[in-house]
C-alpha positions as protocol buffer text, in pm:
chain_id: "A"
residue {
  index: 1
  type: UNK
  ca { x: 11975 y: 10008 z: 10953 }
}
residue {
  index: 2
  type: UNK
  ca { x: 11888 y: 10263 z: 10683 }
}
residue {
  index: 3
  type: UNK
  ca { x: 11681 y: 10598 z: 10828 }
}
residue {
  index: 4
  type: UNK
  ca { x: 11339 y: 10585 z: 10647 }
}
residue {
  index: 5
  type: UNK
  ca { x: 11374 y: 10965 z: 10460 }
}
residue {
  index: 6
  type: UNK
  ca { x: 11107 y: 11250 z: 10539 }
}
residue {
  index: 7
  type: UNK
  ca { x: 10843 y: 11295 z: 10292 }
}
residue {
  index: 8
  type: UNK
  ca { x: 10697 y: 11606 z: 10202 }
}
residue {
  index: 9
  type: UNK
  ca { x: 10303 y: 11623 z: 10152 }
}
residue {
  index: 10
  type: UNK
  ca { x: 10271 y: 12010 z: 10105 }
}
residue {
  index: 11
  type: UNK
  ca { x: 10084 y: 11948 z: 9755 }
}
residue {
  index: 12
  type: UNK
  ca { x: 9774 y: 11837 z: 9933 }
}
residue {
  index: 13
  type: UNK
  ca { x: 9656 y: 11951 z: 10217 }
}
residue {
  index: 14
  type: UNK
  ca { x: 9425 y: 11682 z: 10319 }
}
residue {
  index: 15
  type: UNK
  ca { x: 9798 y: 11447 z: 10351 }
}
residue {
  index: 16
  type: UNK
  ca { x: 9927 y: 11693 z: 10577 }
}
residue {
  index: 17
  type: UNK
  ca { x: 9632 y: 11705 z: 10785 }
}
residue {
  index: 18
  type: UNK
  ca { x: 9628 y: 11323 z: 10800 }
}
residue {
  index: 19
  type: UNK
  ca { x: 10023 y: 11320 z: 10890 }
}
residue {
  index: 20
  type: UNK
  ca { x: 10107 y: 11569 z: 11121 }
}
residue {
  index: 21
  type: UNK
  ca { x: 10489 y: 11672 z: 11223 }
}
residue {
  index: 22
  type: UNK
  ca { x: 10723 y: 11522 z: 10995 }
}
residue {
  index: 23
  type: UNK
  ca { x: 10598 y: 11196 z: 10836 }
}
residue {
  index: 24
  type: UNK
  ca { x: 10829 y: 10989 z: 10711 }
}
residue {
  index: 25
  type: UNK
  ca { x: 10855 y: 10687 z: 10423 }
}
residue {
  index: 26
  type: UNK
  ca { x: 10775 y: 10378 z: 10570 }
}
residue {
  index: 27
  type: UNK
  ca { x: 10966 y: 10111 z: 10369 }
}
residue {
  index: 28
  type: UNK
  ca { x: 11184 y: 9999 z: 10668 }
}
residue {
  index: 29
  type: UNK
  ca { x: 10970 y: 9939 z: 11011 }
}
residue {
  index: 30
  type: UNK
  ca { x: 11182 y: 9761 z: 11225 }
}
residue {
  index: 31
  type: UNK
  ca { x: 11038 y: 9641 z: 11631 }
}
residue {
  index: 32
  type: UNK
  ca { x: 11208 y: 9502 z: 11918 }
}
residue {
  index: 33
  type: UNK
  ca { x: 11504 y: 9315 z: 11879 }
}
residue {
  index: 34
  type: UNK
  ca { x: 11553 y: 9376 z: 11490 }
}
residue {
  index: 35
  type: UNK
  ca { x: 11196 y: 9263 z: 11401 }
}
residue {
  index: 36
  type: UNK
  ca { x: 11123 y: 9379 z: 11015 }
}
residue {
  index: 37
  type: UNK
  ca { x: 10784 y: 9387 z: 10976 }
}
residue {
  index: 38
  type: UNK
  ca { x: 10616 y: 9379 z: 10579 }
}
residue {
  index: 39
  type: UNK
  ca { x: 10854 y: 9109 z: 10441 }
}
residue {
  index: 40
  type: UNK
  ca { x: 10647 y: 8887 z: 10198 }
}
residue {
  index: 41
  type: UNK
  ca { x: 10739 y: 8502 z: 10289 }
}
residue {
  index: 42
  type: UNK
  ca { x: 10615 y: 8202 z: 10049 }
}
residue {
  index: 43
  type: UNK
  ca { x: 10631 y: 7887 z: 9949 }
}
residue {
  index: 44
  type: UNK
  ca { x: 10818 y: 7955 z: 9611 }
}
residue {
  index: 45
  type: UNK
  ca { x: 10773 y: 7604 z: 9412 }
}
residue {
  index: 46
  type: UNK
  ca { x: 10501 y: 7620 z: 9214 }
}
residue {
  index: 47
  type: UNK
  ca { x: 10291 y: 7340 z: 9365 }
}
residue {
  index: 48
  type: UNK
  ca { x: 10138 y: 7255 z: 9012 }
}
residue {
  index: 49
  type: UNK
  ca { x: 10094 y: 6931 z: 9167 }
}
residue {
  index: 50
  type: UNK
  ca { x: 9781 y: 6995 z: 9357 }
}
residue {
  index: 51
  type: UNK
  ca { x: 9455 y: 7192 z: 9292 }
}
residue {
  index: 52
  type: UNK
  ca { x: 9410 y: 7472 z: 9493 }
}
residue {
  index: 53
  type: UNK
  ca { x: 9009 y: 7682 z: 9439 }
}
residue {
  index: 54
  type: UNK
  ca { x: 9088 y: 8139 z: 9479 }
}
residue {
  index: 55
  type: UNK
  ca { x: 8911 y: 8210 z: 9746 }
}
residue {
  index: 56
  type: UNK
  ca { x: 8547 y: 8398 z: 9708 }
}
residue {
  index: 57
  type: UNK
  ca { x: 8656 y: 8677 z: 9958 }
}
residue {
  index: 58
  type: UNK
  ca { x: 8845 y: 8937 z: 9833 }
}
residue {
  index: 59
  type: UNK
  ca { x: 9207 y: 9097 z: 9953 }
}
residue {
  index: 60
  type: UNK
  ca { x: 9215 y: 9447 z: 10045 }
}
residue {
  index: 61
  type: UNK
  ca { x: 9434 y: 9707 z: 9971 }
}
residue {
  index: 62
  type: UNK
  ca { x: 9328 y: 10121 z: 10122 }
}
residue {
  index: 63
  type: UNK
  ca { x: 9415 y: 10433 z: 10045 }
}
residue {
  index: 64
  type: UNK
  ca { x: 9419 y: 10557 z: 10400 }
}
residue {
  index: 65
  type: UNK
  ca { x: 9572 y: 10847 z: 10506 }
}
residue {
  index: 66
  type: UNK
  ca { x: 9746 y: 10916 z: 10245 }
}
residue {
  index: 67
  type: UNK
  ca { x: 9934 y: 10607 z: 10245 }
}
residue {
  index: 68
  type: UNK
  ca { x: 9834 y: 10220 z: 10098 }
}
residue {
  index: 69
  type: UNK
  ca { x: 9759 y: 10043 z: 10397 }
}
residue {
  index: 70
  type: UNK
  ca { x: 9920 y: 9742 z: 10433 }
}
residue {
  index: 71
  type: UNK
  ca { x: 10197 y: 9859 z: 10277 }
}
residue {
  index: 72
  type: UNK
  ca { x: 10263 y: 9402 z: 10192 }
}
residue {
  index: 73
  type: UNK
  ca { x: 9933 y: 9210 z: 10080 }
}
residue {
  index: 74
  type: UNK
  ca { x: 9907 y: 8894 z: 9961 }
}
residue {
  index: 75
  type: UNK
  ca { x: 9684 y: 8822 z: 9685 }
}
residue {
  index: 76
  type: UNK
  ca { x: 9590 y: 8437 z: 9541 }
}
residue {
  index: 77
  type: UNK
  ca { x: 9585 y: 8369 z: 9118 }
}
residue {
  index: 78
  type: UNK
  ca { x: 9242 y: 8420 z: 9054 }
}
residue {
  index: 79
  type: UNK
  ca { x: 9107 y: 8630 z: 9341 }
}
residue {
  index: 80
  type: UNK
  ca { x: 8983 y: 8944 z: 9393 }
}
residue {
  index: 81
  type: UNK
  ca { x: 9162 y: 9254 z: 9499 }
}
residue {
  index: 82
  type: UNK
  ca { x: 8973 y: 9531 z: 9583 }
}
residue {
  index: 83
  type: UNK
  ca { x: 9138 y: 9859 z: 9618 }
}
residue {
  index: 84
  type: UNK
  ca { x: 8964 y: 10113 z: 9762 }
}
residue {
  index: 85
  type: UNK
  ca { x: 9018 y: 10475 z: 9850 }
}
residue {
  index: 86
  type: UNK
  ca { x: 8875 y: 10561 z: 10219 }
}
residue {
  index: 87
  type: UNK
  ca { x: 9051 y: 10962 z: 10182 }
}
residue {
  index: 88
  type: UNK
  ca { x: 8868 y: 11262 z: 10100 }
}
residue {
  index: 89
  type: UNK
  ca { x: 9124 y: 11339 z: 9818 }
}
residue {
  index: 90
  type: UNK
  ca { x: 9170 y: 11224 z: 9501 }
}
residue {
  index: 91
  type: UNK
  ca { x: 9464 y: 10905 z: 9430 }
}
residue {
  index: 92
  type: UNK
  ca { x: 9519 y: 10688 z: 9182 }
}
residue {
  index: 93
  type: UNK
  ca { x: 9566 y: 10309 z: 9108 }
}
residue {
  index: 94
  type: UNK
  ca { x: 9880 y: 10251 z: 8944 }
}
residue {
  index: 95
  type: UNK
  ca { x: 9959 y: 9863 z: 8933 }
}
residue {
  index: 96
  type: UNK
  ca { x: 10287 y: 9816 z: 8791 }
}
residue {
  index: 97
  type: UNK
  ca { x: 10369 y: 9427 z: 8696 }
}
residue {
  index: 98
  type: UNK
  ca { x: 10594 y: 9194 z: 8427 }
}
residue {
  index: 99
  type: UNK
  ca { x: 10412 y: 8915 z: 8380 }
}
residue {
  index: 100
  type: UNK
  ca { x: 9993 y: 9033 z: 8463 }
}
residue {
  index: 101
  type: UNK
  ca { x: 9779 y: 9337 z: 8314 }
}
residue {
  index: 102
  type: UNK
  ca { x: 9922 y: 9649 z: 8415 }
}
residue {
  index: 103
  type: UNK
  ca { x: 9612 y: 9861 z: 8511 }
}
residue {
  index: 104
  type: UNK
  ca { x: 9641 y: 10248 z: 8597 }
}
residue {
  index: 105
  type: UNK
  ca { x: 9304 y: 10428 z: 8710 }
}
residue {
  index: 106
  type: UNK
  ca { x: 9194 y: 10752 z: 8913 }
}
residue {
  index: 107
  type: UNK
  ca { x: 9109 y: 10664 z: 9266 }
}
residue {
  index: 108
  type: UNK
  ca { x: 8815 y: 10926 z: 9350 }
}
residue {
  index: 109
  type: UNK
  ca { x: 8755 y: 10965 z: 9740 }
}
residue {
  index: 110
  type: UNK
  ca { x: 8522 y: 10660 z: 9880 }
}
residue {
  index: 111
  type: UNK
  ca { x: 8519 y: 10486 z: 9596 }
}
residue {
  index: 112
  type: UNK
  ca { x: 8712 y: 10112 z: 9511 }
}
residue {
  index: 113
  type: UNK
  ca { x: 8787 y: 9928 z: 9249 }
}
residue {
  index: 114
  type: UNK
  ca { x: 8830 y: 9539 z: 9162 }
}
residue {
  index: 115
  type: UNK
  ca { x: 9076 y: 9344 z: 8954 }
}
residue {
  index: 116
  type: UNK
  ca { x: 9199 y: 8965 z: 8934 }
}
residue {
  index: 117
  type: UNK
  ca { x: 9552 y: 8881 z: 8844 }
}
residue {
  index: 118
  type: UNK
  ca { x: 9571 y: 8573 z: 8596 }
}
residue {
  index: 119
  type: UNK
  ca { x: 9957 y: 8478 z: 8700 }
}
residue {
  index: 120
  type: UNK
  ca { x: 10188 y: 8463 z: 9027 }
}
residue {
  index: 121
  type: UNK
  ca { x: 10431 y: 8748 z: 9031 }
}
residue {
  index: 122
  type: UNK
  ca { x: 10614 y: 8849 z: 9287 }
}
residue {
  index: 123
  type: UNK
  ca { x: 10582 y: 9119 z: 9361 }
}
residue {
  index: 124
  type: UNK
  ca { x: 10348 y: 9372 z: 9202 }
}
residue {
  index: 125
  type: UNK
  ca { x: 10424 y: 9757 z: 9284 }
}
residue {
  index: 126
  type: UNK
  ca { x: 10144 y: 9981 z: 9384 }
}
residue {
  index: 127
  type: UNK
  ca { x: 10206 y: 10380 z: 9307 }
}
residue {
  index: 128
  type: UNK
  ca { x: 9962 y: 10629 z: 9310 }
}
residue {
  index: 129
  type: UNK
  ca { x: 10113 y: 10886 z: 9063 }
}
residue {
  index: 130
  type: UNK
  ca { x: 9925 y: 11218 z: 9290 }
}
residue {
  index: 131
  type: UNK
  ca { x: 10107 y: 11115 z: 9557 }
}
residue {
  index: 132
  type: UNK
  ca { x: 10487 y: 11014 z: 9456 }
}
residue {
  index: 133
  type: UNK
  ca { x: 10522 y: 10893 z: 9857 }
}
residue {
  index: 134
  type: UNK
  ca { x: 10289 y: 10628 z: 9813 }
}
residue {
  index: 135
  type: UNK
  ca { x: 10385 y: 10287 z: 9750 }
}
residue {
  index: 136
  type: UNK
  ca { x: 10244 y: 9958 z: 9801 }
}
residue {
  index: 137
  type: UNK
  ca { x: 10345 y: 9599 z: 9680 }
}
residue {
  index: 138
  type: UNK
  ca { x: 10113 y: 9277 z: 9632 }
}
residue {
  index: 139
  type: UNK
  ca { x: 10299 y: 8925 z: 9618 }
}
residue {
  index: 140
  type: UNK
  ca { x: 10061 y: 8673 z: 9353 }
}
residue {
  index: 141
  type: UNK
  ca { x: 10118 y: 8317 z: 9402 }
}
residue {
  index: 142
  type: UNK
  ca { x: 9890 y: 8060 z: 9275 }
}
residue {
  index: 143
  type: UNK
  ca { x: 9844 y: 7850 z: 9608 }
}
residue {
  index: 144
  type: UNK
  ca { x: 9817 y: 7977 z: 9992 }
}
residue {
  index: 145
  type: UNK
  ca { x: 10088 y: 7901 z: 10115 }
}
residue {
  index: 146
  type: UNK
  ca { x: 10239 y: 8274 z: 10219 }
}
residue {
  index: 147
  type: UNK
  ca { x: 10192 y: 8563 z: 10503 }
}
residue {
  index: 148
  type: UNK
  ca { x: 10336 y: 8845 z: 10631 }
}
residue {
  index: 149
  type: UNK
  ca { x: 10546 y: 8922 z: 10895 }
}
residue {
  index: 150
  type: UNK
  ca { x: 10331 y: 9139 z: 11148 }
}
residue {
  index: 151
  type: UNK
  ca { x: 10485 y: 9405 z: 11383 }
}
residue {
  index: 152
  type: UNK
  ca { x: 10688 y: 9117 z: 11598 }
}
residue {
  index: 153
  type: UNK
  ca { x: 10855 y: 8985 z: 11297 }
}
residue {
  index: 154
  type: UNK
  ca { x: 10684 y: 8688 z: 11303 }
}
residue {
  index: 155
  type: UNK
  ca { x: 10480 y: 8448 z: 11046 }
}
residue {
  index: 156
  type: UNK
  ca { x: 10291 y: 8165 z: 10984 }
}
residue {
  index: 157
  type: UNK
  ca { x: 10169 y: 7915 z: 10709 }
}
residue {
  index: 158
  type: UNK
  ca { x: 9941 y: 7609 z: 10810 }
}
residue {
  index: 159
  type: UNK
  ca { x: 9836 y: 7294 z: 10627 }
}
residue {
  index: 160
  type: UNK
  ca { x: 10188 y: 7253 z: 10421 }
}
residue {
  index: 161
  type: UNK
  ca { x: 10166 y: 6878 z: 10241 }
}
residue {
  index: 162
  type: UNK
  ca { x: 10481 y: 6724 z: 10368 }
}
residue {
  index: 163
  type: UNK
  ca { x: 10782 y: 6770 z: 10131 }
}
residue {
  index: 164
  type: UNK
  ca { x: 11079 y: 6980 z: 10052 }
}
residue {
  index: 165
  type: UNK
  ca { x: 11027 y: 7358 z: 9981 }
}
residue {
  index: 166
  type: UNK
  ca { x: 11208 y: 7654 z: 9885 }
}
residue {
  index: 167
  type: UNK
  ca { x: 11074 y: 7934 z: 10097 }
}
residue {
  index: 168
  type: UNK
  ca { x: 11144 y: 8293 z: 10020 }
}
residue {
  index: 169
  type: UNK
  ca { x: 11151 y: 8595 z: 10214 }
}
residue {
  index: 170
  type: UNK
  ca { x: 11087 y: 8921 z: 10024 }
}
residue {
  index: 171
  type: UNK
  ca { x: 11187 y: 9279 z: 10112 }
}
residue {
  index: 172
  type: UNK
  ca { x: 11124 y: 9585 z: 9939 }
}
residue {
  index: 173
  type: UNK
  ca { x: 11453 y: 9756 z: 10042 }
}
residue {
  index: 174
  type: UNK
  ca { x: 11682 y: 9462 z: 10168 }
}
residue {
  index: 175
  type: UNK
  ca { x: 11576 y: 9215 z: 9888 }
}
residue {
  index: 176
  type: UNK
  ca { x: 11537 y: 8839 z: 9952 }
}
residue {
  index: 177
  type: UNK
  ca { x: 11652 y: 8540 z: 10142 }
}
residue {
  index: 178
  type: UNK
  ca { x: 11576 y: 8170 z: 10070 }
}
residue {
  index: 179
  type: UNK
  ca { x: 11570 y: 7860 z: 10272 }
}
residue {
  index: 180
  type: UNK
  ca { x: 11553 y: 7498 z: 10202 }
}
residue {
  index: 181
  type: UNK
  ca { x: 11280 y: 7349 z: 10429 }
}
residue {
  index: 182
  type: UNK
  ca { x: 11133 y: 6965 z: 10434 }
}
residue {
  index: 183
  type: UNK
  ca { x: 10806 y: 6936 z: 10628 }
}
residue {
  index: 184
  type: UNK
  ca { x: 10686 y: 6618 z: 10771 }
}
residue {
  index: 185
  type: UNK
  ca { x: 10365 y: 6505 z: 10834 }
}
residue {
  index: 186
  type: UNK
  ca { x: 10189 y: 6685 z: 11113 }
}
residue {
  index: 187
  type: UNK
  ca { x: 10517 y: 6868 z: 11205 }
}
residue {
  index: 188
  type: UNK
  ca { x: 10551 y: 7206 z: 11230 }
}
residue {
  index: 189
  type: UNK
  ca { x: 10908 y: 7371 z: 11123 }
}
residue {
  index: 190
  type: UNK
  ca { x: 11088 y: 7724 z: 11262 }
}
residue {
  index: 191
  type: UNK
  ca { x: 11234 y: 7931 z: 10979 }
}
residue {
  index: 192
  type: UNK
  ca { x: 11417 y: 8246 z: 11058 }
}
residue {
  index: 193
  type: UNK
  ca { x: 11548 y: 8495 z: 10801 }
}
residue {
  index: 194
  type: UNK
  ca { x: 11818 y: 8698 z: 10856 }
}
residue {
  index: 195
  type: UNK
  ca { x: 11859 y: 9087 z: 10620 }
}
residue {
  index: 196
  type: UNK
  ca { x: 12179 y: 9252 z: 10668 }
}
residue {
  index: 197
  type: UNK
  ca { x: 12102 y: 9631 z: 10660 }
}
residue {
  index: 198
  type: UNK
  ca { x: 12261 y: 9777 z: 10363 }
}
């Protein structure tokens, strides 16, 4: 498994006050037994075949500490994302896509901001270009059918119509994995995906 690498915050004193010691990048957190936590999992058919309403409530992506907290969010087509800065430092907002609006706006301290993506893309990269450490990444799909795995690896997605479904795993550092799934009525399917550290 790749060593996340040390970062060094000495251009801003709040971020070294926030991260004591030696803080290090944290692309790769791995828990007990191999668990990788952040990977981005979805149902990657497009599902044009049914109507699905954005929800009302917003995702959330923070500034916190010096770092975008969670460092994997997923967003739905059509919903907002509000990004908001909870530091008493200046960041920035850089969203960096291929198929949606690239936006790029200063981040002052306690303040947020709101934007909708129009497309799925997966995934969108989140930089704030004070801070070169701090990355982010958003997966947009147009249906809600997607998590992410928590701390234990793990991941669920409820209320799949029954049918046969590419699902696909994404990592920021190790890439992705697919599966072929089919999904019964009222049955509920285990899917494990294995990275191979590089």
């Amino acid at each position: 498994m790749p060593r996340n690498p040390a970062i060094t915050m000495t251009s801003d004193r709040f971020c070294t006050d926030a991260n004591p010691g030696q803080p290090l990048d944290d692309a790769v957190v791995v828990g007990p037994d191999g668990a990788l936590q952040n990977v981005f999992v979805y149902v990657k058919d497009d599902l044009r075949g049914y109507r699905f309403e954005p929800p009302a409530h917003p995702a959330r992506l923070e500034q916190k500490g010096c770092r975008f907290v969670p460092r994997v969010v997923g967003v739905r087509v059509g919903q907002p994302l509000v990004v908001a800065n909870q530091d008493d430092t200046l960041h920035n907002i850089h969203a960096v896509t291929r198929t949606n609006d690239q936006f790029n706006v200063g981040a002052v301290e306690h303040q947020s901001i709101t934007r909708t993506f129009t497309a799925p893309e997966v995934m969108v990269t989140f930089n704030c270009d004070v801070h070169h450490w701090m990355r982010a990444y958003a997966g947009v799909v147009g249906h809600p059918y997607f998590a992410v795995t928590g701390a234990d690896g793990r991941f669920g997605m409820g209320g799949l119509p029954p049918g046969e479904y590419v699902v696909e795993a994404w990592h920021e550092k190790f890439g992705t994995r697919s599966v072929r799934a089919e999904v019964g009525p009222r049955e509920t399917r285990e899917i494990r995906f294995v990275f191979n550290p590089v």
